[in-house]
VOMAR-38463 format. One record per residue: x, y, z of N, C-alpha, C, O in turn; residue in three letters. Coordinates in steps of 0.001 Angstrom, whole numbers. Layout:
N
<pt n_x="X" n_y="Y" n_z="Z" ca_x="X" ca_y="Y" ca_z="Z" c_x="X" c_y="Y" c_z="Z" o_x="X" o_y="Y" o_z="Z" r="ALA"/>
...
REM end
This chain:
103
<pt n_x="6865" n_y="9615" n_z="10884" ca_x="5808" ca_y="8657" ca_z="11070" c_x="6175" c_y="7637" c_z="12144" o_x="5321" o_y="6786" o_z="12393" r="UNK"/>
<pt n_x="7505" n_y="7601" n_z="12916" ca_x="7842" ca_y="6882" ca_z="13708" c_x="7838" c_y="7496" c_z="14783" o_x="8389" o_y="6741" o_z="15584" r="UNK"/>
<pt n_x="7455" n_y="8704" n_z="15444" ca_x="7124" ca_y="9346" ca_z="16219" c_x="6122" c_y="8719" c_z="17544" o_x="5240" o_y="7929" o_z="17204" r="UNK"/>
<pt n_x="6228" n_y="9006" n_z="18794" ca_x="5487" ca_y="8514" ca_z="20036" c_x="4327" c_y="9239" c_z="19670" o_x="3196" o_y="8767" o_z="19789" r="UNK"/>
<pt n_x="4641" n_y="10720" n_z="19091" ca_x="2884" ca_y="11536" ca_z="19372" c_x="2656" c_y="11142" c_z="18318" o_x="3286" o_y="11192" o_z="17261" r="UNK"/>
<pt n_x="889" n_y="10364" n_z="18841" ca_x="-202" ca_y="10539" ca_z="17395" c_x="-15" c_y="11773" c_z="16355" o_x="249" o_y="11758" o_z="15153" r="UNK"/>
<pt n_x="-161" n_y="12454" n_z="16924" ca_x="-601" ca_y="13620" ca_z="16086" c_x="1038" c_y="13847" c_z="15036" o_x="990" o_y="13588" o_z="13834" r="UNK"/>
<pt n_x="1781" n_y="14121" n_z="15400" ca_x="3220" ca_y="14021" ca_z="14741" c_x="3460" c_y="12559" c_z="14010" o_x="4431" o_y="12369" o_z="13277" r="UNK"/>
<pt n_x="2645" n_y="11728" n_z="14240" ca_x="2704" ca_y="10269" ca_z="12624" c_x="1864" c_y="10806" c_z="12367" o_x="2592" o_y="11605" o_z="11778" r="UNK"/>
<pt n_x="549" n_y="11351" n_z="12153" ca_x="-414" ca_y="11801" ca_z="11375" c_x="-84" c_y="12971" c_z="10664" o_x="-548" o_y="13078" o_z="9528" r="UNK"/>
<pt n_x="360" n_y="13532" n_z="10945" ca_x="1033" ca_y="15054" ca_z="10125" c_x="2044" c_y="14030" c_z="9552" o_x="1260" o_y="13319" o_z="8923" r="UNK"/>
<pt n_x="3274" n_y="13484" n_z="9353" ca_x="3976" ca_y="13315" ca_z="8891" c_x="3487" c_y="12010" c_z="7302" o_x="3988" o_y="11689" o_z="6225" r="UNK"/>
<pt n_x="2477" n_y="11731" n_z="7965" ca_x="1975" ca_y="10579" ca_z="6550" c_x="1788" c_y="11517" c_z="5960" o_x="2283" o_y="11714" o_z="4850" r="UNK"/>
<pt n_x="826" n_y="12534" n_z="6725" ca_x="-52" ca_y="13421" ca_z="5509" c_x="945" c_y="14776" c_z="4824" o_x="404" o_y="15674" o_z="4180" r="UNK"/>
<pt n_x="2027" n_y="14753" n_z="5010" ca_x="3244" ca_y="15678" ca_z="4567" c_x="4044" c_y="14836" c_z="2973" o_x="4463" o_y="15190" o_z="1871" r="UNK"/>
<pt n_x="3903" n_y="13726" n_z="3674" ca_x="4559" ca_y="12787" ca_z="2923" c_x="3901" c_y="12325" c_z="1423" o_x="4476" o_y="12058" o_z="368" r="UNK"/>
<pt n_x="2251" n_y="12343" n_z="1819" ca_x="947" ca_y="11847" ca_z="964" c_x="1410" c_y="12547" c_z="-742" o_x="1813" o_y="11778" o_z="-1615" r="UNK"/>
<pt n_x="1292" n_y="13870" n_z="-969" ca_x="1535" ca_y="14584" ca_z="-1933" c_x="2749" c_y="14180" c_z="-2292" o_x="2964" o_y="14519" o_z="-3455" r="UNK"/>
<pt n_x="3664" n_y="13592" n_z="-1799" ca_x="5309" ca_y="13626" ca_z="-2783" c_x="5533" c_y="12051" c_z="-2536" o_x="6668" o_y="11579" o_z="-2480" r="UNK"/>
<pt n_x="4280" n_y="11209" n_z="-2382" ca_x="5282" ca_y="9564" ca_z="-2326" c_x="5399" c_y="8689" c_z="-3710" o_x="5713" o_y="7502" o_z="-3792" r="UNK"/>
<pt n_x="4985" n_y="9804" n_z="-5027" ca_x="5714" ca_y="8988" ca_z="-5863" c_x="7073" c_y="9479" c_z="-6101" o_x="7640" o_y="8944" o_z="-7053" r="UNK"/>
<pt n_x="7980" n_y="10713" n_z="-5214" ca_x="9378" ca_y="11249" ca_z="-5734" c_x="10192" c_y="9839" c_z="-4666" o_x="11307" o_y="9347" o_z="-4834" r="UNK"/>
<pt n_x="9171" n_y="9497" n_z="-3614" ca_x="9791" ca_y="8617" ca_z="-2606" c_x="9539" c_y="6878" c_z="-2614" o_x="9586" o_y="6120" o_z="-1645" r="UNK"/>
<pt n_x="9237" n_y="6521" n_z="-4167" ca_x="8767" ca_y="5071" ca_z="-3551" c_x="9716" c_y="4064" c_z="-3371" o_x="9277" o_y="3102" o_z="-2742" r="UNK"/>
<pt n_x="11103" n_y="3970" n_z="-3796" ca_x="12134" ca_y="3180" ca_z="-3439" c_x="11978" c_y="3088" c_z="-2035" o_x="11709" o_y="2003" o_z="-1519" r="UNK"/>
<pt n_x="12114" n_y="4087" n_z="-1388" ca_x="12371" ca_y="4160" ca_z="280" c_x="11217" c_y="3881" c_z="1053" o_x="11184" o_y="3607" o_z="2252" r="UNK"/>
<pt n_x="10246" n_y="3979" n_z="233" ca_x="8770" ca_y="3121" ca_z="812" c_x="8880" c_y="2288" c_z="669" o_x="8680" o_y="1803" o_z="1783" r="UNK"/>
<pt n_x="9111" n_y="1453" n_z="-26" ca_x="9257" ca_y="-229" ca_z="-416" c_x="10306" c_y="-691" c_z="568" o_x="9892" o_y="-1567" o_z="1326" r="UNK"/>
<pt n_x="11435" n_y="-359" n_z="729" ca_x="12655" ca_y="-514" ca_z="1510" c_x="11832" c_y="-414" c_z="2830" o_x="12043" o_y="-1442" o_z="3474" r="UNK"/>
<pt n_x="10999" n_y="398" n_z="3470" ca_x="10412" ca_y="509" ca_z="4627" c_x="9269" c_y="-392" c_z="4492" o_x="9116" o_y="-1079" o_z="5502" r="UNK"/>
<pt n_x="8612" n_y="-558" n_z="3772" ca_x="7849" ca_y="-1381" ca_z="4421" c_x="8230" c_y="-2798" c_z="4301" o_x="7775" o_y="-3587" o_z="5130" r="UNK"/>
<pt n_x="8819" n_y="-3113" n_z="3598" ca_x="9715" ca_y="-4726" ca_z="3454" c_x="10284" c_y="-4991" c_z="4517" o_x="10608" o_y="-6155" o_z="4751" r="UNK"/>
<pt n_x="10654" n_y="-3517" n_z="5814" ca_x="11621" ca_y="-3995" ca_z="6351" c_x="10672" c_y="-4206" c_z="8096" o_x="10948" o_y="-5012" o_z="8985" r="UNK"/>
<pt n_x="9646" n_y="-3252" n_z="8076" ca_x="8628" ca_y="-2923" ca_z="9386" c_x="8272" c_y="-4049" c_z="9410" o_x="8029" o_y="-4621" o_z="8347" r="UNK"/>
<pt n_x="8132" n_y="-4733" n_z="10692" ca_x="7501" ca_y="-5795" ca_z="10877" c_x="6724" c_y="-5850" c_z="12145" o_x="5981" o_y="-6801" o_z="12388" r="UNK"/>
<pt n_x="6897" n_y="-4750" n_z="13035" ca_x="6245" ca_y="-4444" ca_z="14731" c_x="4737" c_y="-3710" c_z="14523" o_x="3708" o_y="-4224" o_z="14960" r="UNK"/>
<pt n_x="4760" n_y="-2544" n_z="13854" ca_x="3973" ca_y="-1456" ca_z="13752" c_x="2780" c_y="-1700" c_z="12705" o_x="2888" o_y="-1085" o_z="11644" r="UNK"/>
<pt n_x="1519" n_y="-2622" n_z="12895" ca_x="854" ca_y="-2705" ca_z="11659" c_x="184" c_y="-1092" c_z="11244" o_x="-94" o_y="-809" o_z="10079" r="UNK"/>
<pt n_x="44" n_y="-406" n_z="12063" ca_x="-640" ca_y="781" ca_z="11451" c_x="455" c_y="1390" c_z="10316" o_x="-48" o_y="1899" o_z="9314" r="UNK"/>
<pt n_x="1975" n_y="1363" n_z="10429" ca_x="2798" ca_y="2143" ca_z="9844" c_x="2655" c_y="1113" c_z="8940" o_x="2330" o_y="1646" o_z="7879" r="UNK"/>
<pt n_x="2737" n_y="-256" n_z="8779" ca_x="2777" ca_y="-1049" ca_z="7680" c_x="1458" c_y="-554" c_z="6604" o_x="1551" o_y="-110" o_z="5460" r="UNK"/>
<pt n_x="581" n_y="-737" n_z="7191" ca_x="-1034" ca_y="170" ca_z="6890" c_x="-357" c_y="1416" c_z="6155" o_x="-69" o_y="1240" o_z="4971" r="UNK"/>
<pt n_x="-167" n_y="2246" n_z="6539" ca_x="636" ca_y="3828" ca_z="6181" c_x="1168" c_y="3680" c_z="4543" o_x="656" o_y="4092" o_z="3502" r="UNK"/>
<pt n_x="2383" n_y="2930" n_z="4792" ca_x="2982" ca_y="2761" ca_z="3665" c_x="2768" c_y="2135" c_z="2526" o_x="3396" o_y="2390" o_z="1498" r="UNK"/>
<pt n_x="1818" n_y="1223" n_z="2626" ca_x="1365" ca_y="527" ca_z="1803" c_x="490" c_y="1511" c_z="1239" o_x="661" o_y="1824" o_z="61" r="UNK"/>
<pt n_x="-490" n_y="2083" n_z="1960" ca_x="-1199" ca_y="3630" ca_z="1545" c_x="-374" c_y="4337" c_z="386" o_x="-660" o_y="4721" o_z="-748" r="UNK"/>
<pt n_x="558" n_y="4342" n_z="1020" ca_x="1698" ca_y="5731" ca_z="98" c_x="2211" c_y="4887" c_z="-979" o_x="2429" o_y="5451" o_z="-2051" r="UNK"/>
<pt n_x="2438" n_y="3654" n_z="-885" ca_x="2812" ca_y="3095" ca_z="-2231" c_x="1894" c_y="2709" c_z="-3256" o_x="2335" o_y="2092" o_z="-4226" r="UNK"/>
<pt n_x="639" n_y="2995" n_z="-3175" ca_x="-338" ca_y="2706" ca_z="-3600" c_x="-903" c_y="4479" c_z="-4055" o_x="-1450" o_y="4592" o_z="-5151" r="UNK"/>
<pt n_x="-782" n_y="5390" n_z="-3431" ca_x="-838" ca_y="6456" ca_z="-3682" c_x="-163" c_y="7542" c_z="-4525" o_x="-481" o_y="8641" o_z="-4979" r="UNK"/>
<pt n_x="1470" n_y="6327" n_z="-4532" ca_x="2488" ca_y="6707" ca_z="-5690" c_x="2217" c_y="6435" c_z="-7405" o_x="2777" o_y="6955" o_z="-8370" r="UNK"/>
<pt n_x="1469" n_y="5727" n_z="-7363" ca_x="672" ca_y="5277" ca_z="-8317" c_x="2267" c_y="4805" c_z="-9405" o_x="2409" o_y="5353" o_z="-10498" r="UNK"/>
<pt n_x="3037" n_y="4045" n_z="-9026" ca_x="4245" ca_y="3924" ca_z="-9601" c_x="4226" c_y="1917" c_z="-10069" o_x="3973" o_y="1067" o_z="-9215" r="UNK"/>
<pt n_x="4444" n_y="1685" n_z="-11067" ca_x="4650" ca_y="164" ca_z="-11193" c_x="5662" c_y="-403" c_z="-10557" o_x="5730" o_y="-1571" o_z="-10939" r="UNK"/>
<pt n_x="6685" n_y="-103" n_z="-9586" ca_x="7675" ca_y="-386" ca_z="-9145" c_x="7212" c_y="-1036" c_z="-7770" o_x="7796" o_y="-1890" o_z="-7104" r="UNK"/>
<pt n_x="5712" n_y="-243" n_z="-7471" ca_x="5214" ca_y="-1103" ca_z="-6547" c_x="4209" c_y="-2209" c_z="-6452" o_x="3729" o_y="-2544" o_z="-5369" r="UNK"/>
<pt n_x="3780" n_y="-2975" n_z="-7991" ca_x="2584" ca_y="-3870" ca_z="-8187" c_x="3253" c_y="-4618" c_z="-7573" o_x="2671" o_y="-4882" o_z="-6521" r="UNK"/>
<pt n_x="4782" n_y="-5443" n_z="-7705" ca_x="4574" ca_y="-6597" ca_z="-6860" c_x="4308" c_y="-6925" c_z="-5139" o_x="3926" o_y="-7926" o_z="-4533" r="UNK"/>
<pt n_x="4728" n_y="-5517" n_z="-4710" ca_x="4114" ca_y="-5553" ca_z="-3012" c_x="2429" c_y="-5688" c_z="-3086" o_x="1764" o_y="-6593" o_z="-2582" r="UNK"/>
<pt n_x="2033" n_y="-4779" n_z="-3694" ca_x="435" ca_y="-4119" ca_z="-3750" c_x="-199" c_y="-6019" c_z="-4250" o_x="-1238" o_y="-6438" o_z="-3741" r="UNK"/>
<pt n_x="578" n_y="-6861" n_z="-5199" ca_x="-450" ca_y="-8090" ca_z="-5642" c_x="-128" c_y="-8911" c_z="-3997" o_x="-974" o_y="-9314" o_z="-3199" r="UNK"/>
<pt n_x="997" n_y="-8949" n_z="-3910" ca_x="1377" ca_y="-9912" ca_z="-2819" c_x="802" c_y="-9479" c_z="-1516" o_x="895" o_y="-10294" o_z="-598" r="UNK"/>
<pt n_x="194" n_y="-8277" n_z="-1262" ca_x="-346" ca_y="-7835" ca_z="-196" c_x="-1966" c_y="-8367" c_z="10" o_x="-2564" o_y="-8767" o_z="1009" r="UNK"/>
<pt n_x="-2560" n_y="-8100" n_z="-2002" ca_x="-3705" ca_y="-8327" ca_z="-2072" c_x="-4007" c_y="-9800" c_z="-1681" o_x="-4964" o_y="-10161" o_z="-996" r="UNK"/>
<pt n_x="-3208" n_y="-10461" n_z="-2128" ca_x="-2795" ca_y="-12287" ca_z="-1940" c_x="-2552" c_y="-12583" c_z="-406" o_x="-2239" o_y="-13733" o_z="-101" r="UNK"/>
<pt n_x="-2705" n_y="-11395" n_z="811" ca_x="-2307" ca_y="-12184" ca_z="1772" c_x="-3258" c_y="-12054" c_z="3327" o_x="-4252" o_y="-11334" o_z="3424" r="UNK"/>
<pt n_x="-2894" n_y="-12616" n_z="4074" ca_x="-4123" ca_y="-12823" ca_z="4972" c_x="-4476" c_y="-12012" c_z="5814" o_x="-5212" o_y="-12412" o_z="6716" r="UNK"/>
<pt n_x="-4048" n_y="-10590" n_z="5778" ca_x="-4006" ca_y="-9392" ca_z="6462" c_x="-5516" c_y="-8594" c_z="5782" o_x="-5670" o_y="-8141" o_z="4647" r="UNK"/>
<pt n_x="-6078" n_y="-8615" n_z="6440" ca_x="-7386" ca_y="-7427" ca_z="6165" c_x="-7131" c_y="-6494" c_z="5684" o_x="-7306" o_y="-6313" o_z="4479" r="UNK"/>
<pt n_x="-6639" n_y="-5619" n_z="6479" ca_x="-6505" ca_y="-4113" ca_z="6457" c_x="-5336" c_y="-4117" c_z="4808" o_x="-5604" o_y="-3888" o_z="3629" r="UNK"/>
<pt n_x="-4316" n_y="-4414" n_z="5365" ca_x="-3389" ca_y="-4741" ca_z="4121" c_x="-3731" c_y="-4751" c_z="2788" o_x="-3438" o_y="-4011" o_z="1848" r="UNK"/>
<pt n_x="-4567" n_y="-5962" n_z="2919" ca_x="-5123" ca_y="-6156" ca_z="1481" c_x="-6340" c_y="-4718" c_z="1084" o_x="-6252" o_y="-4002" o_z="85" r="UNK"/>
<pt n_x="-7351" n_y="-4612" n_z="2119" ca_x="-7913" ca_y="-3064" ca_z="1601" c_x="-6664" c_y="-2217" c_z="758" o_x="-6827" o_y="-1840" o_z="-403" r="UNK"/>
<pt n_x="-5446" n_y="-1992" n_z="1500" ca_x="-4864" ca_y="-908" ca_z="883" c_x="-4222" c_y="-1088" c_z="-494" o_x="-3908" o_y="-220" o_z="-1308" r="UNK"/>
<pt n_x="-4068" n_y="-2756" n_z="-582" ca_x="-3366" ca_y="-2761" ca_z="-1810" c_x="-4475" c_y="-2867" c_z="-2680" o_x="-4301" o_y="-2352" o_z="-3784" r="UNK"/>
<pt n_x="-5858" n_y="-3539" n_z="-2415" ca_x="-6443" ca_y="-3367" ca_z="-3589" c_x="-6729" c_y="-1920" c_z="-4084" o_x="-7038" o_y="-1683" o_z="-5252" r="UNK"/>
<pt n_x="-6611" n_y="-1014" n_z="-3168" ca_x="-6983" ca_y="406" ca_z="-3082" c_x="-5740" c_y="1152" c_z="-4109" o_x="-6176" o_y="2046" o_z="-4834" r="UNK"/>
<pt n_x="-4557" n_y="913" n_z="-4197" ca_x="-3462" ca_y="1235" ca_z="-5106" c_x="-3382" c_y="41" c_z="-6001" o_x="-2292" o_y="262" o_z="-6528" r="UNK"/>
<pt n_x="-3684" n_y="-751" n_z="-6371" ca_x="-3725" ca_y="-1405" ca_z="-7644" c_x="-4834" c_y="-1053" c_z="-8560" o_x="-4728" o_y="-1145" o_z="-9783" r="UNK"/>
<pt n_x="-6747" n_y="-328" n_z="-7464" ca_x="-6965" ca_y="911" ca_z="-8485" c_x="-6625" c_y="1684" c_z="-9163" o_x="-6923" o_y="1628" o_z="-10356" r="UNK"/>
<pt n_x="-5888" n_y="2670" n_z="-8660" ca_x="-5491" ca_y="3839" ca_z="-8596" c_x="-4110" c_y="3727" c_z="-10021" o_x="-3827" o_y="4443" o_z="-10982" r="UNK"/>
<pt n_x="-3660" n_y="2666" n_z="-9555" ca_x="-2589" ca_y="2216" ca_z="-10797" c_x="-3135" c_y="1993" c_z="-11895" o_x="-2909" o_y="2711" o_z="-12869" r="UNK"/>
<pt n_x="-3723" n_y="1248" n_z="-11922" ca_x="-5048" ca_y="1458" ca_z="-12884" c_x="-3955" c_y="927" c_z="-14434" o_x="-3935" o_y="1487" o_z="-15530" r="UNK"/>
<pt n_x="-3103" n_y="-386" n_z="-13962" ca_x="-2572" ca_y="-739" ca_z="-15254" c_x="-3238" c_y="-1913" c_z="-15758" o_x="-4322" o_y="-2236" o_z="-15272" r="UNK"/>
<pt n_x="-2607" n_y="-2710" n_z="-16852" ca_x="-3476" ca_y="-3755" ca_z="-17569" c_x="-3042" c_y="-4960" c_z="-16281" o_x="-4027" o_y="-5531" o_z="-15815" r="UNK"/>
<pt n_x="-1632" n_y="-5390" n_z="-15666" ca_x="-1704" ca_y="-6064" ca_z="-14735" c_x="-2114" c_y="-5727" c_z="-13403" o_x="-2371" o_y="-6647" o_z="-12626" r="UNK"/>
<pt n_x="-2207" n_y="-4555" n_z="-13043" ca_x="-2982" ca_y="-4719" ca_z="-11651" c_x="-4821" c_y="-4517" c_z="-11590" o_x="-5757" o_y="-4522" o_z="-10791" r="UNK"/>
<pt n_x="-4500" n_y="-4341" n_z="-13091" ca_x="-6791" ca_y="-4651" ca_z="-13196" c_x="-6661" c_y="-6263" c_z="-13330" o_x="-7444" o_y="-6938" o_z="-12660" r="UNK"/>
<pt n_x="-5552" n_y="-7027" n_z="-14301" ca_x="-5237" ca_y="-8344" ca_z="-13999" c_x="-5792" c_y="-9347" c_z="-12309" o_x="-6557" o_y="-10213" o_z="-11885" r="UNK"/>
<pt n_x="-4623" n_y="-8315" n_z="-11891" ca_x="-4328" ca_y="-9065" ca_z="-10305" c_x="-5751" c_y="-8770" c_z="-9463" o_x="-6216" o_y="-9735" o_z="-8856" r="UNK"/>
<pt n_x="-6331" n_y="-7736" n_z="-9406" ca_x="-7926" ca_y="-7559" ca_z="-9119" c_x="-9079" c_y="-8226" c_z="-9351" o_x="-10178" o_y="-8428" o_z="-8833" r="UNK"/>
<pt n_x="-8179" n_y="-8615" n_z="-10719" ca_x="-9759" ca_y="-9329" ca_z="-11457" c_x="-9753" c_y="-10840" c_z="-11065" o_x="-10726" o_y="-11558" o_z="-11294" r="UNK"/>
<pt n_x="-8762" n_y="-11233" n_z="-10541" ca_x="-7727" ca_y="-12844" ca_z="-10360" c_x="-8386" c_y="-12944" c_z="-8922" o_x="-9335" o_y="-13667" o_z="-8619" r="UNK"/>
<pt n_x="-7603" n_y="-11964" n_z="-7989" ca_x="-8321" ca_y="-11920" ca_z="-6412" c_x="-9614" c_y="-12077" c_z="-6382" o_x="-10061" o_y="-12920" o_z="-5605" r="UNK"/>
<pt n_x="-10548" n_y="-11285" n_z="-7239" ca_x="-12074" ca_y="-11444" ca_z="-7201" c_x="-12596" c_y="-12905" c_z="-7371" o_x="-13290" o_y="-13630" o_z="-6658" r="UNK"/>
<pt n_x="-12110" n_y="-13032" n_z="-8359" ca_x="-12085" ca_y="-14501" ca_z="-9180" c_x="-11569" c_y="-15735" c_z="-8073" o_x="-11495" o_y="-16959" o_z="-8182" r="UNK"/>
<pt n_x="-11361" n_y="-15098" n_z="-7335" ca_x="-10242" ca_y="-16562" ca_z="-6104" c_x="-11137" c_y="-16149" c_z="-4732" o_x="-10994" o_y="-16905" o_z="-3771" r="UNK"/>
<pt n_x="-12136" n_y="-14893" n_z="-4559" ca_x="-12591" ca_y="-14666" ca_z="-3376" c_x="-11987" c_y="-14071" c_z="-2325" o_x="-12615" o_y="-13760" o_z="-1313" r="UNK"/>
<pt n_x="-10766" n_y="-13873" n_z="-2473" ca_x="-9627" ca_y="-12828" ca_z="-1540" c_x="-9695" c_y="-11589" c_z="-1890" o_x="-8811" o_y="-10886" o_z="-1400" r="UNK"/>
<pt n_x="-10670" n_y="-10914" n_z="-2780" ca_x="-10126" ca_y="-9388" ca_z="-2913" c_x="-11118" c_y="-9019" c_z="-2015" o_x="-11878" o_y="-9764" o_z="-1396" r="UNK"/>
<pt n_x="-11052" n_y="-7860" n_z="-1995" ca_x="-11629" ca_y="-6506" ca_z="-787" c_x="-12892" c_y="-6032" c_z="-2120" o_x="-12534" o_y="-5654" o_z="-3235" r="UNK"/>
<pt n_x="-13991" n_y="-6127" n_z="-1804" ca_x="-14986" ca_y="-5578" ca_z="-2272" c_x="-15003" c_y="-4043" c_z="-3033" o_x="-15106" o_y="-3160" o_z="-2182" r="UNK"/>
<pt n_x="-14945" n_y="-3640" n_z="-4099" ca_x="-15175" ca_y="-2404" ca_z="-4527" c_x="-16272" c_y="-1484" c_z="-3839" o_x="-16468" o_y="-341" o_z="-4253" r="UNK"/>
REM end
């Protein structure tokens, strides 16, 4: 996904898509650490949200909590998908405060 060709980060998210809950330590570690590339930040937040793993609510609330557009789409988009009693919490809180991303 760090690749120059488009097409080679796009194959490689979508390789990755099916197995990022065997990988979410190293997603978290990556995206905590990206700070140049918002599309790859975009990416991963995707995949940690797609891992559907609790190891990632506190990125996914703190993402939803922050002033990034796109960002917050993705985390409210995996705090669906997680679909636990605190990230319907943290959804229902964002709505409630006017920062969440519209269903």
């Amino acid at each position: 996904m760090r690749r120059h060709d488009p097409q080679a980060r796009e194959d490689g998210f979508h390789m990755l898509l099916p197995h990022a809950s065997s990988h979410v330590e190293e997603l978290l570690a990556e995206f905590l650490t990206e700070r140049e590339d918002h599309g790859l930040r975009c990416w991963l937040l995707e995949l940690l949200g797609a891992a559907r793993s609790p190891l990632a609510l506190p990125i996914l609330i703190d993402q939803l909590n922050g002033q990034d557009e796109a960002l917050r789409t993705w985390a409210a988009e995996g705090l669906r998908l997680l679909a636990s009693p605190a990230a319907r919490q943290a959804l229902w809180r964002a709505r409630c405060n006017g920062s969440a991303v519209e269903e």
